[in-house]
C-alpha positions as CSV (number, residue, x, y, z in Angstrom):
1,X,-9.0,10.3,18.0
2,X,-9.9,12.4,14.7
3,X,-10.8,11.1,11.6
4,X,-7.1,12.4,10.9
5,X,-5.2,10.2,12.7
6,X,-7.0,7.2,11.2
7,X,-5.0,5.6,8.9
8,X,-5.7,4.9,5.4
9,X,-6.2,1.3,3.5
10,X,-6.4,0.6,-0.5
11,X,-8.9,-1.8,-1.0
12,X,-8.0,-4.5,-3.6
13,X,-11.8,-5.3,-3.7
14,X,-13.2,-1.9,-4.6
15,X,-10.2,0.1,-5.9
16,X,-10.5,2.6,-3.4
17,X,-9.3,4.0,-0.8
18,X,-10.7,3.9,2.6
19,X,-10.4,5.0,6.1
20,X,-10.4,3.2,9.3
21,X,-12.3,-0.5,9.5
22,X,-13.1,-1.2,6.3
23,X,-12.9,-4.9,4.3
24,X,-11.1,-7.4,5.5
25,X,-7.4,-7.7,6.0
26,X,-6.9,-9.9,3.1
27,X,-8.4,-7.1,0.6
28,X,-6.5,-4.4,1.9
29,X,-2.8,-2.6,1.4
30,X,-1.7,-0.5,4.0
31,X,-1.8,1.2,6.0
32,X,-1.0,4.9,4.6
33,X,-0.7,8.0,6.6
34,X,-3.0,9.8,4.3
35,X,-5.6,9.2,1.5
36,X,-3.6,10.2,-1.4
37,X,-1.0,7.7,0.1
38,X,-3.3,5.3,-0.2
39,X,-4.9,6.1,-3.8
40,X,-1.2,5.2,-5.0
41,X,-1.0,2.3,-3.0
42,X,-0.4,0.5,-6.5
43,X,2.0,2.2,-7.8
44,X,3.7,2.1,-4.7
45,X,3.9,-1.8,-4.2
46,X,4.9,-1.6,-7.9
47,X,7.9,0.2,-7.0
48,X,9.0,-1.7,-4.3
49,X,8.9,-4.8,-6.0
50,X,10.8,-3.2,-8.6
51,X,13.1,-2.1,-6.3
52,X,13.7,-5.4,-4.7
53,X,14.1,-7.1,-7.7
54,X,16.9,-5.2,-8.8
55,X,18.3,-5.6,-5.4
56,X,17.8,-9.9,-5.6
57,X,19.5,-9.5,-9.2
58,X,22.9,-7.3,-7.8
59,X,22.9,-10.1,-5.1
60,X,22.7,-12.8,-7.7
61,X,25.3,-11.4,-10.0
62,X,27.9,-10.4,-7.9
């Protein structure tokens, strides 16, 4: 396996991104397909969660 097809984490710990085993489960989002991927990771959970709450709130209302 190449250091490209290991996948990339966000660490909540350090605010990076890293590749492969890195901190623990609990500290990381992931996994991305690439590095930039994971530098948004952020941004990307904020998204979905916006996303999803607009979804709950159509269900709610009808």
């Amino acid at each position: 396996m190449s250091d490209d097809d290991i996948e990339w984490y966000y660490c909540l710990k350090h605010g990076t991104a890293e590749q492969g085993a890195g901190c623990r489960a609990l500290d990381r989002l992931g996994p991305y397909p690439t590095k930039a991927a994971a530098e948004h990771a952020l941004e990307t959970a904020a998204e979905h969660t916006r996303e999803e709450d607009a979804a709950d709130e159509r269900w709610e209302n009808g």
